[in-house]
FITORLUM-244149 format. One record per residue (C-alpha): residue number from 1; x, y, z. Coordinates in steps of 0.5 Angstrom, whole numbers. Last residue first. Example, Ala and Ser with C-alpha at 12.3 -4.5 7.8 and 13.67 -1.06 7.14 Angstrom:
- 2 / 27 / -2 / 14 .
- 1 / 25 / -9 / 16 .
***
This chain:
- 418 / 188 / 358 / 107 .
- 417 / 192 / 355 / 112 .
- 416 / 191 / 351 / 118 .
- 415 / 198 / 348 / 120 .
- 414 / 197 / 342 / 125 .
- 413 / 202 / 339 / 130 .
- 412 / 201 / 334 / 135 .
- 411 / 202 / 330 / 142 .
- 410 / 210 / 331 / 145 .
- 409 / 209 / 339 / 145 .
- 408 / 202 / 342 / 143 .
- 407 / 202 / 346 / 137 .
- 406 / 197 / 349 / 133 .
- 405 / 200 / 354 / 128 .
- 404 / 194 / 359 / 124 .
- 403 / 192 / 362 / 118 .
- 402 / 198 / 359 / 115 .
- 401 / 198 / 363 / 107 .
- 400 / 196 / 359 / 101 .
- 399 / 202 / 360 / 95 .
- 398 / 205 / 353 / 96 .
- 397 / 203 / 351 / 104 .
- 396 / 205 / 343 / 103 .
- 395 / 211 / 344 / 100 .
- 394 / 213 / 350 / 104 .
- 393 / 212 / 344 / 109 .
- 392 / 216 / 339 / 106 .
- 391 / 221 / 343 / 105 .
- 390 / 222 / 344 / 113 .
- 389 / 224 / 350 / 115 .
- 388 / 217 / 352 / 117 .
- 387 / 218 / 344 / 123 .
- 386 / 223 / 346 / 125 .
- 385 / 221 / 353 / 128 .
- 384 / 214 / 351 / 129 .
- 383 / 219 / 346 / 134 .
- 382 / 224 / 351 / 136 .
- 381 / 217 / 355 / 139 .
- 380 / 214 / 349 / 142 .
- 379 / 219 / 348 / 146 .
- 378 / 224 / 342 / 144 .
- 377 / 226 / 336 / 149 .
- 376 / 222 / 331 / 145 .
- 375 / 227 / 331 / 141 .
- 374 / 224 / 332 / 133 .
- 373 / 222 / 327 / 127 .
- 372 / 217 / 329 / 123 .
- 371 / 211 / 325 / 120 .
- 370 / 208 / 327 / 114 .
- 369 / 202 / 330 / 111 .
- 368 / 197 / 329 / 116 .
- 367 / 190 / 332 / 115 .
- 366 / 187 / 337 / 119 .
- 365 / 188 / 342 / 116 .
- 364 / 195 / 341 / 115 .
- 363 / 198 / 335 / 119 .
- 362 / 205 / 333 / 122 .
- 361 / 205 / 327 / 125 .
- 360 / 210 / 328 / 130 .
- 359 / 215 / 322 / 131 .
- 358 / 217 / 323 / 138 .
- 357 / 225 / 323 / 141 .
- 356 / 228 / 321 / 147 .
- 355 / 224 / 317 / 149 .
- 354 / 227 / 312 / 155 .
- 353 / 226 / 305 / 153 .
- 352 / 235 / 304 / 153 .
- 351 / 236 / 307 / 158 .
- 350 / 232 / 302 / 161 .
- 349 / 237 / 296 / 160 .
- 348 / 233 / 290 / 160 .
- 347 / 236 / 284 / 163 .
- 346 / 238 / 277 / 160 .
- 345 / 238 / 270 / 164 .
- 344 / 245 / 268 / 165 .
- 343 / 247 / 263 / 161 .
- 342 / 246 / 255 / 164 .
- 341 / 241 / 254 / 160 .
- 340 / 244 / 257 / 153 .
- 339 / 249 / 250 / 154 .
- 338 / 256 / 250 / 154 .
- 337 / 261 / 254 / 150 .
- 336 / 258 / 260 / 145 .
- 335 / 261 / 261 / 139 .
- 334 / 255 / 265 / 136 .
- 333 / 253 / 258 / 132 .
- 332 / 253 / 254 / 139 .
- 331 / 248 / 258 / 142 .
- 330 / 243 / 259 / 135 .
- 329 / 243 / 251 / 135 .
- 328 / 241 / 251 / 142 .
- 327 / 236 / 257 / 141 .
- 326 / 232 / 253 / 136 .
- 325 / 232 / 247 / 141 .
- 324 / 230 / 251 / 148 .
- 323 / 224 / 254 / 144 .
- 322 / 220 / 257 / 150 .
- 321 / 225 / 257 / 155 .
- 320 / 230 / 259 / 151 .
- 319 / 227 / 265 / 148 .
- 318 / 231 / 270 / 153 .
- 317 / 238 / 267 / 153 .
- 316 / 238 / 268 / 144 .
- 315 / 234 / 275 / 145 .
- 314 / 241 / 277 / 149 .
- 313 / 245 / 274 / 143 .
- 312 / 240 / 279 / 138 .
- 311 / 241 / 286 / 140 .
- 310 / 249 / 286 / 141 .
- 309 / 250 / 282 / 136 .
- 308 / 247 / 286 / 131 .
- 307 / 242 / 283 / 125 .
- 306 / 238 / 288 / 125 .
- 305 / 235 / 289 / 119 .
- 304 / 229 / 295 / 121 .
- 303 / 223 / 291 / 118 .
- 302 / 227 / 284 / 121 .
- 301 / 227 / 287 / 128 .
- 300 / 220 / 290 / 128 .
- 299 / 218 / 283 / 126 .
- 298 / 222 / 279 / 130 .
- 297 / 220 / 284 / 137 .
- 296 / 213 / 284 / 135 .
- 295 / 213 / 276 / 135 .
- 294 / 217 / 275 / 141 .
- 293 / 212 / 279 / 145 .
- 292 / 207 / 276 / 142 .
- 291 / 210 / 268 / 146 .
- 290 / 211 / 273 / 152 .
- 289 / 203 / 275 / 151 .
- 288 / 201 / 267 / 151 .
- 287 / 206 / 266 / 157 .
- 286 / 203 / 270 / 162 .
- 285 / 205 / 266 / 168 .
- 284 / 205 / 273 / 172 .
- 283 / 213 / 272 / 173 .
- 282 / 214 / 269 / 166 .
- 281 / 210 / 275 / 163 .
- 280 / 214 / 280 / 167 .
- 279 / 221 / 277 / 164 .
- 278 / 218 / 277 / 157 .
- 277 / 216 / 284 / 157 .
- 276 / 222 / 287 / 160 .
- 275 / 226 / 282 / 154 .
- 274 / 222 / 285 / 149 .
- 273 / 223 / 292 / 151 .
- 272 / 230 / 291 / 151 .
- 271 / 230 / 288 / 144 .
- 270 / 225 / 293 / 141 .
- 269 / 229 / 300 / 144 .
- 268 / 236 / 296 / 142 .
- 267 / 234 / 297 / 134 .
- 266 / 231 / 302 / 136 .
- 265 / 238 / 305 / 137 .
- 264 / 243 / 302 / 131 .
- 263 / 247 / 297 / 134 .
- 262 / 253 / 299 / 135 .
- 261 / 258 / 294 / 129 .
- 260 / 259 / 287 / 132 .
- 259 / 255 / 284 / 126 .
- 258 / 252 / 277 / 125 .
- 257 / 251 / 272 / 119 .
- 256 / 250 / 266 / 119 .
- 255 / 248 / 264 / 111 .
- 254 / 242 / 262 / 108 .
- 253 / 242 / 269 / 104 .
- 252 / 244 / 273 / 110 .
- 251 / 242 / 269 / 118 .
- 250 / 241 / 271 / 124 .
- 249 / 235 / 274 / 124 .
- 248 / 233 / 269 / 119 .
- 247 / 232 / 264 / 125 .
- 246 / 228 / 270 / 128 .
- 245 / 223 / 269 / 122 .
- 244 / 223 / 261 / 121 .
- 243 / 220 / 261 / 129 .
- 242 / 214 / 266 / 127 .
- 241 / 212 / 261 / 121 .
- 240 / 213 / 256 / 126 .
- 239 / 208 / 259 / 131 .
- 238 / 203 / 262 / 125 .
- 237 / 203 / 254 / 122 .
- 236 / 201 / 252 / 129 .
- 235 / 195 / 255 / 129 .
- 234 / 191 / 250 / 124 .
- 233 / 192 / 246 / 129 .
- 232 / 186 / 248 / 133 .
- 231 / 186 / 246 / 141 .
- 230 / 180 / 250 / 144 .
- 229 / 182 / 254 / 150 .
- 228 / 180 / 253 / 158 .
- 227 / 183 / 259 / 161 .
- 226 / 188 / 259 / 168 .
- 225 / 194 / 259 / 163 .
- 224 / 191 / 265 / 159 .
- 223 / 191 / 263 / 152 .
- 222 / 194 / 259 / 146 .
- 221 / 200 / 262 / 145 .
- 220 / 203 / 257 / 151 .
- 219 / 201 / 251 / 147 .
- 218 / 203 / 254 / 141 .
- 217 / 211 / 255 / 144 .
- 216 / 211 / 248 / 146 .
- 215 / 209 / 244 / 139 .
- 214 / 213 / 250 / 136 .
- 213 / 219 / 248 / 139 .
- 212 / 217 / 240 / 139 .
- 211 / 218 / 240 / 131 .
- 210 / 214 / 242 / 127 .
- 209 / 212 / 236 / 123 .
- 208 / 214 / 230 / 127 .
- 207 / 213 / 234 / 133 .
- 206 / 205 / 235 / 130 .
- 205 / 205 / 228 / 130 .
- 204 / 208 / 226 / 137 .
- 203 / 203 / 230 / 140 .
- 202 / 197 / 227 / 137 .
- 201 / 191 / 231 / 137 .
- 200 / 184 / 228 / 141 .
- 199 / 178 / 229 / 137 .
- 198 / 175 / 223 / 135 .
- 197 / 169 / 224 / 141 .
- 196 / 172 / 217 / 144 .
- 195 / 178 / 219 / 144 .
- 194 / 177 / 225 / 148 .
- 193 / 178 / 233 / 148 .
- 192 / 172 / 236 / 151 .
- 191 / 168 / 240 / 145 .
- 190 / 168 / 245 / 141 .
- 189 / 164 / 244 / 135 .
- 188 / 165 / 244 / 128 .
- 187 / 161 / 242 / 122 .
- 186 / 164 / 239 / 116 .
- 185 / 165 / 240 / 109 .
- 184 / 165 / 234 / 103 .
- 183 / 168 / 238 / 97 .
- 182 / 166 / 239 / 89 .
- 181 / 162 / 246 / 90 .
- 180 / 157 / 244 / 96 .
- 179 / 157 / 235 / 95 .
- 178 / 152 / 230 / 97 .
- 177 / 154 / 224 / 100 .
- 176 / 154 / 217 / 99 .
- 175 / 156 / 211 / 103 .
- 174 / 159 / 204 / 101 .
- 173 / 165 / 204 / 105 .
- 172 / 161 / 207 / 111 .
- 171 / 158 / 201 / 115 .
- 170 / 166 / 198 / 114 .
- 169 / 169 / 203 / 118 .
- 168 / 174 / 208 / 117 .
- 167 / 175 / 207 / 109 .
- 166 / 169 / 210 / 108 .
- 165 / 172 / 216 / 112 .
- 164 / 179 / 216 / 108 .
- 163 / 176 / 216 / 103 .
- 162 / 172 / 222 / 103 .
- 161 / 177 / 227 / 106 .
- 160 / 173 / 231 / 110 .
- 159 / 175 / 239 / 108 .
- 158 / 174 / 244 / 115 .
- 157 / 181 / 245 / 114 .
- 156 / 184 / 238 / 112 .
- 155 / 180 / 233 / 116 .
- 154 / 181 / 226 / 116 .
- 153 / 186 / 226 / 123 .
- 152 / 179 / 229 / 126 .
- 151 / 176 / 224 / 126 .
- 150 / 168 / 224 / 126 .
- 149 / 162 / 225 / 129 .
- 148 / 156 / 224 / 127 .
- 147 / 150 / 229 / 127 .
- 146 / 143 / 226 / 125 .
- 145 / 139 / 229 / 119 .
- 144 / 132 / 231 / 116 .
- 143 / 134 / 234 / 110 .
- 142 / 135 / 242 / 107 .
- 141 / 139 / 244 / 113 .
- 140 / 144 / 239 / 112 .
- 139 / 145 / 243 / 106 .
- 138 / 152 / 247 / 109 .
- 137 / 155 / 241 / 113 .
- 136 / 156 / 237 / 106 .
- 135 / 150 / 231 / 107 .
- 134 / 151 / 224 / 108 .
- 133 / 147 / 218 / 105 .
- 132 / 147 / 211 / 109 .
- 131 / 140 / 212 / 110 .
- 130 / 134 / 212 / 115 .
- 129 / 135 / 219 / 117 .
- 128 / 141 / 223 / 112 .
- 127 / 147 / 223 / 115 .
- 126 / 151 / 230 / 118 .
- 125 / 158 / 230 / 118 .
- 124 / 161 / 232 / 125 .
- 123 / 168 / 234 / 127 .
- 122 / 170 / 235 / 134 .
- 121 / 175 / 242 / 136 .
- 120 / 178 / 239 / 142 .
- 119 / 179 / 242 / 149 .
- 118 / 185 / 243 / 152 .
- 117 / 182 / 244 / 159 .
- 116 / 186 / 250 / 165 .
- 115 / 190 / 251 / 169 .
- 114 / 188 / 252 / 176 .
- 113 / 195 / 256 / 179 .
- 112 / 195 / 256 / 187 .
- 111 / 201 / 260 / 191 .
- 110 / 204 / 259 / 197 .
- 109 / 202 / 252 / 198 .
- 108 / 202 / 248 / 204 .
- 107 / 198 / 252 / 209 .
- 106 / 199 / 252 / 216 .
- 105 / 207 / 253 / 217 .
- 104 / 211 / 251 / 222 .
- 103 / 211 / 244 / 222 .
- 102 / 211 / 239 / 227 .
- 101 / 207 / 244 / 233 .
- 100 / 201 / 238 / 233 .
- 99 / 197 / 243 / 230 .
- 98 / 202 / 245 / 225 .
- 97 / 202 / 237 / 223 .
- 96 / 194 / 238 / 223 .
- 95 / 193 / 244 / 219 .
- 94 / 198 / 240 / 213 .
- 93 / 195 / 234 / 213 .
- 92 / 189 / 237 / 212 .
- 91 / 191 / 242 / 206 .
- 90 / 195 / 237 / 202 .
- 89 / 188 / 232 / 204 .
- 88 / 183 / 238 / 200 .
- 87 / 189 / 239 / 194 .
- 86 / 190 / 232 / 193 .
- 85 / 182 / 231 / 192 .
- 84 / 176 / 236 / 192 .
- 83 / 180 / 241 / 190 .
- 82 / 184 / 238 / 186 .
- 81 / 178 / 238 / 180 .
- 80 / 180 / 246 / 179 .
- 79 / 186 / 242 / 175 .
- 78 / 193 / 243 / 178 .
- 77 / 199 / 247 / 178 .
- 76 / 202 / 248 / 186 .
- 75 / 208 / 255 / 187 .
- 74 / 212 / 257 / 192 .
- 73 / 212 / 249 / 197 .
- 72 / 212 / 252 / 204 .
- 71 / 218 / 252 / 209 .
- 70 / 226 / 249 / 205 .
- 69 / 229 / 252 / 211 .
- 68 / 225 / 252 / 218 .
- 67 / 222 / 245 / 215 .
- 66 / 230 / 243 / 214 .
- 65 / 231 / 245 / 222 .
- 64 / 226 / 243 / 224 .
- 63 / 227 / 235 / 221 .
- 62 / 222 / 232 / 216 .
- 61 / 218 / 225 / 216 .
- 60 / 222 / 223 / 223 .
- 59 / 228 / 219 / 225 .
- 58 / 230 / 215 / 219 .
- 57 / 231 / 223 / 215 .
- 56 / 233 / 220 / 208 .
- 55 / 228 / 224 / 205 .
- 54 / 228 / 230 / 209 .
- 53 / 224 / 236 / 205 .
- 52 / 222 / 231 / 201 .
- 51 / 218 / 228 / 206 .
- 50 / 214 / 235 / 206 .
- 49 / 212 / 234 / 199 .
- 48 / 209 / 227 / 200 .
- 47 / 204 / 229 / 205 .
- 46 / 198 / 228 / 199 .
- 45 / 199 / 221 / 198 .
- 44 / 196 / 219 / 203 .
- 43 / 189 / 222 / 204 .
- 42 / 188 / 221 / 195 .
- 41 / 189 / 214 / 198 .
- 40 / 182 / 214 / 200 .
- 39 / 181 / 215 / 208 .
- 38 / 178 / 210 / 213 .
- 37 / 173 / 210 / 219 .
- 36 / 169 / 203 / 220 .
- 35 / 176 / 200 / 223 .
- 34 / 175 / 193 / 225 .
- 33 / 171 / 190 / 231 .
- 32 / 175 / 185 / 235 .
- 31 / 172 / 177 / 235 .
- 30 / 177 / 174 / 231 .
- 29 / 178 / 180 / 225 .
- 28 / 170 / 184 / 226 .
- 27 / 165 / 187 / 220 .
- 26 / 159 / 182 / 222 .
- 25 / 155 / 185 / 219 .
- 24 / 157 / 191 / 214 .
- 23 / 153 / 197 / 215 .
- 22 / 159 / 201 / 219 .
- 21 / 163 / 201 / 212 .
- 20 / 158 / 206 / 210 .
- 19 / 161 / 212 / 215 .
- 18 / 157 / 212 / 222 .
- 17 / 153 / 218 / 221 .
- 16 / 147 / 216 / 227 .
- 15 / 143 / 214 / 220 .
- 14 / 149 / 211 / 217 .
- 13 / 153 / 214 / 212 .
- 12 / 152 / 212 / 205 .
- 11 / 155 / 206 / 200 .
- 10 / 148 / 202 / 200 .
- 9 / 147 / 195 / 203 .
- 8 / 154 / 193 / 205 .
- 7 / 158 / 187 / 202 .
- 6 / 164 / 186 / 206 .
- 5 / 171 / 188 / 204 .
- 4 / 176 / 183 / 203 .
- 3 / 182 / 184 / 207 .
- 2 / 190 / 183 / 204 .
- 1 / 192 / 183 / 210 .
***
């Protein structure tokens, strides 16, 4: 070594199956004909997990004791392009190695993730054929055109800024371009996100105006894990948005600010159905529905002004693997030593989603007057009862008399009267 490979007429298998290193002449090292069969480096890098099993194991890759121990690897996320590379030699070692009886365990992964593509949203402005004319997306149809794409960093909304795109290359600095209502606007089309379409978005931008916690929790809310998903940034402003909200819950004019009093009890039904939805989501890899999760919960908590310790501390361990920065400085607010990581992941109490009570929207003649809250435990005769004695309802009827009481308890109530 090193060895030059030969030149050989074509990178095919030869006419018996050899591989296309049999077509070299002369393809020998003193005389010995060398290997014709090879494997790309795909190959040998796609045992590694097993030796880290026994990384410092002199004797053989892995012991029996620590493969019987450590077994499969739980969870491998990969593009759909590792079929036909990592994944396929990862597979073949592994059946070989069980084969010789080396390791117990025929298949390398106990579960497959294929995330999905980001892809970018590409600009293109229209410029008129045979000139150094460009044309608003929304009259292109009036003239004979060819797209171009653009940067996507010069546009705000769907809005070009003109300078910025003469100033791109010397070809456009003295380009003319016909308006629609004052603005330049481009088309857009979803596309793969690459440098050479101008549409790659830089991470460290968006940190530097963000943050990395909404940096984070948008890419999780885009969609499905497996799904390809466009990326826009206009999106990210929802997630920041949401972000101040909750830092808000635990704050009163600016000022922190948390009560030790009881938590009012659906105050403690939103965060407890929180936490259950968020725990199923993380074991279903269902991040997009955990970060809605959240924003239910901090809407339903700030309409009822919660800002109980009991419900918003548990909130605190549960958001930190999405936004660990927003959650740190919450942790060291409420007192707490250390960091919020090594905390015990929040449970849900299912006591607290058990219904008790039902709001009944009660309805006269079929139109729905108001809502009356009652215990779900009430029969149908309490509940006519109840719902009489209500101002509301004498209200409701006046000098007309109740022709007829439908009741069905846990689903409506409607009074037809005349």
């Amino acid at each position: 070594l090193p060895l030059t490979l030969p030149a050989v007429d074509a990178y095919l298998p030869t006419e018996d199956g050899e591989p296309p290193l049999a077509r070299a002449e002369n393809w020998t090292y003193k005389g010995y004909p060398l290997e014709t069969t090879t494997m790309p480096g795909w190959a040998g890098s796609s045992w590694y997990f097993l030796r880290y099993m026994d990384a410092h194991n002199d004797a053989e890759f892995a012991g029996a004791s620590t493969v019987a121990y450590w077994n499969q690897v739980d969870l491998y996320v990969g593009g759909s392009e590792h079929a036909t590379g990592h994944l396929l030699y990862s597979r073949f070692w592994t059946k070989a190695l069980y084969d010789l009886g080396h390791i117990n365990f025929d298949e390398p992964f106990k579960k497959l993730i294929n995330q999905g593509m980001i892809q970018g949203i590409s600009a293109f402005v229209h410029r008129i054929n045979g000139t150094n004319t460009f044309v608003s997306a929304g009259l292109k149809d009036q003239y004979e055109t060819h797209p171009l794409h653009a940067d996507v960093s010069f546009l705000q909304g769907d809005e070009l800024d003109i300078e910025k795109f003469k100033n791109w290359r010397e070809e456009y600095k003295a380009a003319e371009f016909i308006l629609e209502e004052g603005k330049y606007l481009c088309s857009r089309e979803v596309e793969k996100m690459s440098k050479s379409k101008f549409n790659v978005t830089n991470p460290d931008d968006i940190v530097a105006k963000y943050g990395a916690d909404v940096l984070r929790m948008y890419e999780m809310f885009l969609g499905p894990i497996e799904q390809s998903k466009p990326w826009n940034t206009q999106g990210l402003s929802g997630v920041a948005g949401f972000q101040r909200k909750f830092w808000k819950l635990f704050h009163m004019d600016g000022t922190f600010a948390l009560s030790d009093a009881p938590a009012d009890k659906r105050a403690l039904k939103t965060a407890h159905t929180c936490i259950k939805k968020v725990s199923e989501d993380i074991e279903n890899f269902s991040f997009n529905t955990s970060v809605s999760a959240f924003m239910i919960a901090t809407n339903e908590l700030t309409e009822l002004k919660a800002n109980n310790k009991e419900v918003l501390e548990p909130l605190v361990r549960l958001i930190a693997p999405f936004a660990p920065h927003l959650a740190e400085e919450l942790w060291e607010k409420l007192g707490e030593s250390g960091s919020v990581t090594h905390a015990a992941y929040p449970q849900h109490n299912e006591s607290y989603l058990v219904e008790s009570s039902k709001n009944y929207p009660v309805s006269f003649n079929g139109k729905v007057r108001f809502q009356l809250e009652l215990p779900l435990a009430m029969d149908k005769d309490a509940i006519e009862k109840a719902v009489l004695e209500d101002a509301r309802t004498t209200e409701q009827i006046g000098d007309k008399q109740v022709r007829k009481m439908i009741v069905v308890p846990g689903r409506i109530i409607n009074i037809v009267i005349g």
